[in-house]
N, C-alpha and C positions, 0 to 999 in steps of 0.2 A: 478602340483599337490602338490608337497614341498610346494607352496606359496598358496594353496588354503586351508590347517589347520589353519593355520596363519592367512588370513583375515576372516575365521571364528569366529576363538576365539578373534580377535579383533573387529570384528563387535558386538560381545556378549558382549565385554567388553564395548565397548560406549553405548549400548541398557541397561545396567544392571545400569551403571552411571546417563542417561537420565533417564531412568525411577524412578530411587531410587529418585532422584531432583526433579521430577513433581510427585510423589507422596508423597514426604515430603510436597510440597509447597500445594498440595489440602487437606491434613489432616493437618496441622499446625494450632493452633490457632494463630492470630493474634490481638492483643486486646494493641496498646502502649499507653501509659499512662504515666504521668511524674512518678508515681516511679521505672514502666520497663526501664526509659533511664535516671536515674542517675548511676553516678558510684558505682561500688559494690567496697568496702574495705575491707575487712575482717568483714563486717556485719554492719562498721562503717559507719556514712556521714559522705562524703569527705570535707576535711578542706583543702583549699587555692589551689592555680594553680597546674594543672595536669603537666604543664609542667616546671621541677625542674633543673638551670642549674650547671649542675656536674663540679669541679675543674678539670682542667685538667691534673694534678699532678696524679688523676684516670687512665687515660689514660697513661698518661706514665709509672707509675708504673705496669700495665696489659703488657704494651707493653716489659718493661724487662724480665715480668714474662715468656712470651712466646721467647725470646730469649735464655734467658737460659733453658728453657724447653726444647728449640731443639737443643740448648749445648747438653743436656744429649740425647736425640734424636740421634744425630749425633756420640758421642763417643761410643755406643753401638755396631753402624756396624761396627765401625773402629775398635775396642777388638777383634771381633771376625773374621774380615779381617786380619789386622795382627798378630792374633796369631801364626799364622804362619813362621812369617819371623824372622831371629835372627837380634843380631843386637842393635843397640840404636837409628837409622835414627825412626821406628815408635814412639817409645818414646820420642824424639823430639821434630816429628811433632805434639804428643798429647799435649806437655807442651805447646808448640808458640802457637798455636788452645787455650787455656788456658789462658796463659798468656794476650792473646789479650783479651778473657773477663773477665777477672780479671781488667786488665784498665779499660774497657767501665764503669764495675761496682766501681771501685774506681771513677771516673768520675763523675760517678751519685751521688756516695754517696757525694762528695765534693761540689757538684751544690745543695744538698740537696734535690733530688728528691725522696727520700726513708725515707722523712718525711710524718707523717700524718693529721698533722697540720695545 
């Protein structure tokens, strides 16, 4: 009986999906035309190839962005984990944890990947 609410309200739930679908599809007008399937631009016609290819320097600069994102991510629980313990071993290990992306980031910066040019 536990399982038999259950494939109820699931049964309702495919029948409400199915249905919303085939009665979109019989009331929908359908009418395509070349200017229904050009691209919309912000009102503009589209000038030159849809498909545009990005510097990859984009990417890797995104890809820093989220490493130190979760730099800061990751020293949040650690404040509030060791706020507890005395000592200088947690301080430490927050500078090395640090230190190490302070390199990766001096690295980058010397490769020149935090150019936009």
């Amino acid at each position: 009986m536990a399982y038999g609410t259950f494939l109820v309200f699931l049964g309702f739930a495919v029948v409400m999906v199915i249905g919303g679908v085939v009665v979109n599809y019989l009331l929908m007008p359908y009418h395509p035309g070349a200017e229904k399937r050009t691209t919309y631009e912000c009102g503009l016609d589209p000038i030159g190839e849809a498909q545009v290819r990005y510097s990859l320097r984009f990417y890797v600069f995104a890809l820093m962005y989220v490493v130190f994102a979760v730099e800061a991510a990751f020293l949040l629980p650690w404040a509030v984990v060791y706020r507890t313990m005395s000592g200088f071993m947690p301080l430490t290990e927050a500078l090395i944890f640090i230190f190490i992306l302070v390199l990766g980031l001096a690295f980058a910066w010397e490769k020149g990947e935090l150019k936009w040019d």
